[in-house]
C-alpha positions in Angstrom: 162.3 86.7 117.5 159.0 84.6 118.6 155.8 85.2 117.0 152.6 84.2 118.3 149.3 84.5 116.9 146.5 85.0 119.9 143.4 86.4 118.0 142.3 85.4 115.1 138.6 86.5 114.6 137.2 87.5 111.5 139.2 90.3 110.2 141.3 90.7 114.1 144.5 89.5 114.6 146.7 89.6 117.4 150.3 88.9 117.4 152.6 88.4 120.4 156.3 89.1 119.7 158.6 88.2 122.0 162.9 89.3 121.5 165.4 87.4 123.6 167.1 90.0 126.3 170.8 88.2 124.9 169.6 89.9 121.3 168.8 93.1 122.9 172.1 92.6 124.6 174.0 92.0 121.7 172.2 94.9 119.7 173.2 97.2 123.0 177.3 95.7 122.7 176.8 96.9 119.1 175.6 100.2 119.7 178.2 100.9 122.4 181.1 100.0 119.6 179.8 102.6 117.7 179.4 105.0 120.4 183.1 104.8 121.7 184.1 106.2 118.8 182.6 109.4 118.6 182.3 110.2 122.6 185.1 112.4 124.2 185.2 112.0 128.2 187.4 113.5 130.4 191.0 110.7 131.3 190.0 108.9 128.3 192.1 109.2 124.8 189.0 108.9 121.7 188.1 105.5 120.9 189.8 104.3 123.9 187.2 104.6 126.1 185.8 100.7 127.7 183.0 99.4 126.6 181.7 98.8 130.2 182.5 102.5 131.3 180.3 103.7 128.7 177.5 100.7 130.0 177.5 102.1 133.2 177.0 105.7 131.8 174.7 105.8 129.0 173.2 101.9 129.2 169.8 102.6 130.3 169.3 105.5 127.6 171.0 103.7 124.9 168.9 100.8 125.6 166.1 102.7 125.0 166.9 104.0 121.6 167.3 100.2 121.0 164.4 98.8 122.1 162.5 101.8 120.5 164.1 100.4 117.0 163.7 96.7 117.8 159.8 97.6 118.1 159.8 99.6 115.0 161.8 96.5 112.8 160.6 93.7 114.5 157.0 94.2 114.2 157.3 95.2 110.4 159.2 92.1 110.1 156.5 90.1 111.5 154.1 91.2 109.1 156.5 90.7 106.4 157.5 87.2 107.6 153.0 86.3 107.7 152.2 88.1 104.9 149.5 90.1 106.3 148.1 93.3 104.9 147.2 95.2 107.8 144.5 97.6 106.7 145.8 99.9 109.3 149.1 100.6 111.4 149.1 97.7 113.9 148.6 99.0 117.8 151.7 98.2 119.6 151.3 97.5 123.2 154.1 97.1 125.4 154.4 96.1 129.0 153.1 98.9 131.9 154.3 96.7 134.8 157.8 98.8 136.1 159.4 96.4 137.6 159.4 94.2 134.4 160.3 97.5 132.6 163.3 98.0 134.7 164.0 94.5 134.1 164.3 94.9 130.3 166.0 97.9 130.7 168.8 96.1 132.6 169.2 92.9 130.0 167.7 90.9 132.5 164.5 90.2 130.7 163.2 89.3 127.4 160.9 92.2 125.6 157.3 91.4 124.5 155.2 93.1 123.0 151.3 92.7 121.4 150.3 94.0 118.0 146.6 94.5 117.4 145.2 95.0 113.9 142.6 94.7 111.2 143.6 92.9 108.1 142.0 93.6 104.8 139.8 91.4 103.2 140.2 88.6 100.5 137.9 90.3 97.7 137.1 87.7 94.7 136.7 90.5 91.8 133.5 89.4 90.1 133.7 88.7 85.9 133.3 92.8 84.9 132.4 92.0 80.6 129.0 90.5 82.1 128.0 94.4 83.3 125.6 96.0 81.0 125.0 99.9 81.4 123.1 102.5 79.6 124.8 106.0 79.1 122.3 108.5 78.5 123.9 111.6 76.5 122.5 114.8 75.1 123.6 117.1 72.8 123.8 120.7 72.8 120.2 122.4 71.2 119.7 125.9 69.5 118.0 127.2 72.7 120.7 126.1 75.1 123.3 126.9 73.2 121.5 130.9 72.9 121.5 130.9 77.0 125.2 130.2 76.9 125.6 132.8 74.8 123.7 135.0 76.7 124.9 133.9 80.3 128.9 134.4 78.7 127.3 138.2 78.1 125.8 138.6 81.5 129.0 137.6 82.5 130.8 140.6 80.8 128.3 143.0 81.0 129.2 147.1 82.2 126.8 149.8 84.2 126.8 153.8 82.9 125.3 155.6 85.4 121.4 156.9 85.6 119.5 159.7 86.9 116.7 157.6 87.6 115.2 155.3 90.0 116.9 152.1 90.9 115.1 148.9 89.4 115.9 144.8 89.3 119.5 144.1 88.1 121.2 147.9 88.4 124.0 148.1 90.3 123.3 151.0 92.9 126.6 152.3 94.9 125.9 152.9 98.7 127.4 154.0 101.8 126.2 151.9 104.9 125.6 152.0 108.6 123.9 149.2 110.5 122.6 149.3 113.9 121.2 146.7 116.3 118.4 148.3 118.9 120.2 151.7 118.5 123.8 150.4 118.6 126.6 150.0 115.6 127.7 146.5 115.5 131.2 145.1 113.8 130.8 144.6 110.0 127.8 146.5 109.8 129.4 149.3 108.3 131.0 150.5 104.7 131.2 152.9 101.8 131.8 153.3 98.3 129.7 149.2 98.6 128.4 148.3 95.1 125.1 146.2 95.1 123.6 145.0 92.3 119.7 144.3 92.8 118.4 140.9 92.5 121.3 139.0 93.0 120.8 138.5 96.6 124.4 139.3 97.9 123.2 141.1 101.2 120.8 139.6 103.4 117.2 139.3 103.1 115.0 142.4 102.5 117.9 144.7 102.0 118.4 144.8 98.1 114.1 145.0 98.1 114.6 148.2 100.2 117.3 150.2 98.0 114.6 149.4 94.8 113.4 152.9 93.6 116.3 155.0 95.2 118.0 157.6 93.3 121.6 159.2 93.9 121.4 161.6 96.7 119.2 159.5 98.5 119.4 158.9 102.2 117.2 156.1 104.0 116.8 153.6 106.1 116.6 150.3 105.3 115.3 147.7 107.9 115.7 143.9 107.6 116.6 140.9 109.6 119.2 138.5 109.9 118.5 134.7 109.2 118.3 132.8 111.6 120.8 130.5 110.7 123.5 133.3 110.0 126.8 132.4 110.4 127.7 135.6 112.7 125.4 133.9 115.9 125.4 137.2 117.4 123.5 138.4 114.9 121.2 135.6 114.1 117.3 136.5 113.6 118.5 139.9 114.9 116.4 142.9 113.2 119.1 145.7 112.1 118.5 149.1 110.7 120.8 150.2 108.4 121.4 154.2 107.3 121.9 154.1 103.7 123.3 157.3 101.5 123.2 156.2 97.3 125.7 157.4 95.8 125.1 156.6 92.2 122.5 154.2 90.2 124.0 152.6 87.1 122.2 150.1 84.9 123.7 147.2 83.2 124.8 147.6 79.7 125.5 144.0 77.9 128.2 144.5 75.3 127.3 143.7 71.3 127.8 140.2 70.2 130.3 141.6 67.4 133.7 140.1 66.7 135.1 143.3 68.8 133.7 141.3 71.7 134.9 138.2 70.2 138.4 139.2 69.6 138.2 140.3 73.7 137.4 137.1 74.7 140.6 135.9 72.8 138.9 134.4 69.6 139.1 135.3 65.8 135.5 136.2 65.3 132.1 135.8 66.6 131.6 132.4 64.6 134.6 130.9 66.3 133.5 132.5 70.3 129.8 130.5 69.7 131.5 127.4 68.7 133.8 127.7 71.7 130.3 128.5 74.0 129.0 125.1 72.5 131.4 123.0 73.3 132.2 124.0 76.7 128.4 123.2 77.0 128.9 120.3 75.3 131.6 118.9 77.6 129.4 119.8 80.3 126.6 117.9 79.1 129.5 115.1 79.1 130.6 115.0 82.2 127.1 115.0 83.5 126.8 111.9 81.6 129.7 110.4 82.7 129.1 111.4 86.0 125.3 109.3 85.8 126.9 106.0 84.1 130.3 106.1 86.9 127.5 106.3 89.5 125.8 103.4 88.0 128.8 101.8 88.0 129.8 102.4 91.3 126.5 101.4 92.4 127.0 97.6 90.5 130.3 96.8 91.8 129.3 97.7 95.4 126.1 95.3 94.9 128.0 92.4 93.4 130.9 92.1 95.6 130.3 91.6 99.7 132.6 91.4 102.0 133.5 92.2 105.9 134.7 95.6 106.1 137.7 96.7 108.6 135.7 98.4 111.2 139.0 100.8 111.9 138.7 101.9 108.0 134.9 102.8 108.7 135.3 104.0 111.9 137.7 106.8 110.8 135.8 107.1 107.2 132.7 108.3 109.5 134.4 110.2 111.5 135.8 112.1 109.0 132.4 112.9 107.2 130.8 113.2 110.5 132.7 115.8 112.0 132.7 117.9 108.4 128.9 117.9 108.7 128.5 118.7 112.4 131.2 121.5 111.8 129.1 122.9 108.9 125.7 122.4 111.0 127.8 124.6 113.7 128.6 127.2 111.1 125.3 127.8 110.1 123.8 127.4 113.7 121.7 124.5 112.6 120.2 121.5 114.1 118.9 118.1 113.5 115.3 119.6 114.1 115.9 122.0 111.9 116.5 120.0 108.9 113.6 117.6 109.6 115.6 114.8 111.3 117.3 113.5 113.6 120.9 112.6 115.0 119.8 108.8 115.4 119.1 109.0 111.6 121.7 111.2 110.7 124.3 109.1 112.0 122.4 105.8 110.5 122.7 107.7 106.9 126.5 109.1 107.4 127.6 105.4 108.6 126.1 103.6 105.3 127.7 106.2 103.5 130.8 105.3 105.1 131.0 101.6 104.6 129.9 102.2 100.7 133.1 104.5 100.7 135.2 101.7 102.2 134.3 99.0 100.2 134.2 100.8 97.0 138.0 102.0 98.0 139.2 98.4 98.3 137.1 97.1 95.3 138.6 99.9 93.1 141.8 99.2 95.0 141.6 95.9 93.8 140.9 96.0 90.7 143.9 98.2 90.0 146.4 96.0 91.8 145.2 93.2 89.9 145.3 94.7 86.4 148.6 96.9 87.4 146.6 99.8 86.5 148.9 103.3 87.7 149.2 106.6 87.6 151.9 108.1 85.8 154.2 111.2 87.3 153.0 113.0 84.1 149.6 112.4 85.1 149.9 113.7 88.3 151.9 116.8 87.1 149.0 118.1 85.0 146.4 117.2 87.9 148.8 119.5 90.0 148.9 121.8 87.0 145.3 121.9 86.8 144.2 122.1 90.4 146.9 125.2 90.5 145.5 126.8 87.9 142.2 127.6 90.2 143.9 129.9 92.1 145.4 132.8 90.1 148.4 134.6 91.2 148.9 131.6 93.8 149.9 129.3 91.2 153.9 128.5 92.9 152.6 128.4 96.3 150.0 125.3 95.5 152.6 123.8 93.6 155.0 123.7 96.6 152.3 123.0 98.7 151.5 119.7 97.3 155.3 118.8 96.9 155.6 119.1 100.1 152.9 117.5 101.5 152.4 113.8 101.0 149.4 113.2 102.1 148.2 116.1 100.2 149.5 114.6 96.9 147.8 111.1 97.9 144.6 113.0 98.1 145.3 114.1 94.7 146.0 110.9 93.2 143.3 109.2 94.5 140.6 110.3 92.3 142.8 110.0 89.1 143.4 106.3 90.3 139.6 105.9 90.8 138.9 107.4 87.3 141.7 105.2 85.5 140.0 102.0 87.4 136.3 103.4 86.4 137.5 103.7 82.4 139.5 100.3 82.8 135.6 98.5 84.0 134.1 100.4 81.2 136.3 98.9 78.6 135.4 95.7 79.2 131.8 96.1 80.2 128.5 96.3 77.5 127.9 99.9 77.4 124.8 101.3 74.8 124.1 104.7 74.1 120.0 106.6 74.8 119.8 110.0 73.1 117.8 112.2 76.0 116.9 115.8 76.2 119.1 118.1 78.0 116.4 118.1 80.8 115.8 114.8 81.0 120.3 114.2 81.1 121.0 117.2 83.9 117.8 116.1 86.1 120.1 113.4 87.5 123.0 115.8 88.1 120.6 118.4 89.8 118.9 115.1 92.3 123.2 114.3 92.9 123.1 118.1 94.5 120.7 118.0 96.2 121.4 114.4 98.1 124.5 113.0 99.6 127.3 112.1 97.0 127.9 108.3 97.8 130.9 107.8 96.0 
């Protein structure tokens, strides 16, 4: 085998490989041993049959399947033998010429081949105990930990019905049928449909017009669909809909006793509010953590620059590109719409995408140098965890993800990120500033409302 660099440009390389036709040849001889043994033609006695019989009858495709696997090992033992680190699988082109094809088909001419890739970049880790951060936390208060409380009540709360007029948060039972300019249209129609009022469930103006209905009552509610709704046939189309209440029922929270406690699997109510104040706690937490990883992310992308592999970014881009214009689809949106435009957009989404990339190798980096990994118990519980969200589904994830490598790279990735982020923070100067919970979850509601950079 011949190797011979012809680009080498930044982070480009190109290598030309070139494999004798006598060590195609041979590798042909070999697999024609091989193949005499396990063939059965007609006058021949197994095993027996010559080596240039079965040339003449499966050659061409045999040499095929050998050539195929020359490509495969040759080019991987290219890289191996240069020590490159390609940052994506190399493009292999081969010859288009026929005649030349025929030629190397025949073991009358050598094979060459060109392999085009990007490799990734030499990055000098910069000294992490000289990074100084501030972690804001916040601790639970009397008034947050009282709308905890409440909101775990809303959460459970019951309706008993009412002879009275439906008001704000009762949950009103209806039977439905939706028109469009006189006609019925799909999904516009149901019974037995519970709605509670307030919560904004149905579309605009429709909870508003069942407000002061009683059971019995039959009416017609008119309202219109948004504009950007995600059923374009129906989009900023007014709709009438005939409406028959079949009950009124207001909510009822239950007593904060240790009845309810014991329901919510706890000993008493003393031990279900300390079990509502910590899970606010760790919420306040993560917040926190999310605000100081941010910071971090933001330092190590600052201190370390280096060319990026535009193959990485390319496909990084495209990958959040085509999630946004599918989701701009859905919702039958457009760049006008939001206040922008697609020259901007794309500007945004591709800085986005190289911060992605180069934060990837830099954690990438970091964790090859310091032989940070992941452990199979580690990824057992993520797999146990991410499971656990979908009830009565449980086995299927689980097989899912087994069976899917990709899938379980996806799911190791952000464990590996994490274990690289709490590595940094070890060895970094980190204080402590006591905020209020507004001032703490501020950041996390500005994080929602923007693009997440990491």
């Amino acid at each position: 085998m011949q190797i011979t660099e012809t680009t080498n440009s930044g982070l480009k390389r190109e290598l030309k490989v070139v494999i004798g036709a006598e060590e195609l040849d041979n590798k042909l001889e070999a697999r024609l041993v091989d193949l005499k043994d396990k063939v059965q033609i007609k006058g021949f006695r197994p095993g027996k049959v010559p080596v240039t019989h079965l040339r003449k009858m499966y050659g061409r495709s045999v040499m095929a399947e050998v050539l195929q696997e020359t490509v495969t090992e040759t080019s991987r033992n290219a890289l191996t033998e240069r020590d490159e680190r390609p940052a994506f699988e190399p493009e292999i082109k081969l010859t288009e010429d026929k005649e030349e094809i025929d030629q190397i088909m025949d073991g009358k001419a050598d094979l060459a081949y060109t392999m085009a890739f990007e490799i990734l970049p030499e990055i000098e880790i910069k000294d992490m105990s000289s990074y100084k951060f501030e972690k804001l936390v916040a601790e639970v208060d009397e008034k947050e930990h009282q709308r905890g409380i409440d909101q775990v009540l809303e959460g459970r709360v019951d309706y008993a019905a009412v002879e009275r007029e439906a008001q704000d948060k009762d949950r009103v039972t209806i039977d439905f049928l939706g028109r469009i300019d006189g006609e019925a249209f799909d999904g516009g129609a149901a019974e037995d449909t519970p709605v509670i009022l307030g919560q904004g469930q149905f579309i605009p103006g429709f909870e508003e017009g069942l407000l002061g209905s009683k059971a019995g009552d039959e009416k017609d509610v008119t309202t219109t669909f948004p504009e950007e709704y995600q059923v374009e046939a129906l989009a900023g189309k007014e709709a009438i809909f005939e409406v028959k209440v079949k009950e009124v029922a207001e909510p009822k929270a239950p007593e904060l006793n240790d009845e309810f406690a014991t329901s919510m699997g706890l000993e008493n109510v003393d031990k279900f509010k300390d079990a509502v104040k910590e899970k606010l706690q760790e919420e306040l937490d993560t917040v926190s953590k999310n605000r100081l990883k941010r910071e971090l992310l933001d330092k190590l992308e600052e201190s370390h620059q280096f060319e990026l592999p535009e193959k990485l970014v390319s496909s990084e881009f495209d990958a959040i590109w085509g999630q946004l214009t599918t989701e701009m689809a859905q919702k039958n949106k457009s760049f006008e719409d939001e206040g922008t435009t697609e020259e901007e957009e794309r500007k945004k989404y591709q800085d986005i995408a190289e911060r992605r990339v180069r934060l990837g190798l830099i954690v990438s980096e970091i964790g090859s140098k310091n032989e940070l990994k992941i452990s199979d118990e580690e990824v057992q519980q993520a797999l146990i965890n991410k499971a656990s969200q979908f009830p009565g589904q449980e086995r299927q994830v689980l097989t899912f993800y087994q069976q899917n490598p990709q899938a379980l790279a996806e799911l190791r990735a952000p464990l590996f990120e994490e274990k690289v982020v709490d590595f940094i923070l070890e060895l970094a100067s980190v204080s402590e500033k006591k905020v209020s919970i507004d001032e703490l979850t501020k950041f996390d509601e500005e994080e929602n409302e923007g693009e997440a950079k990491e």
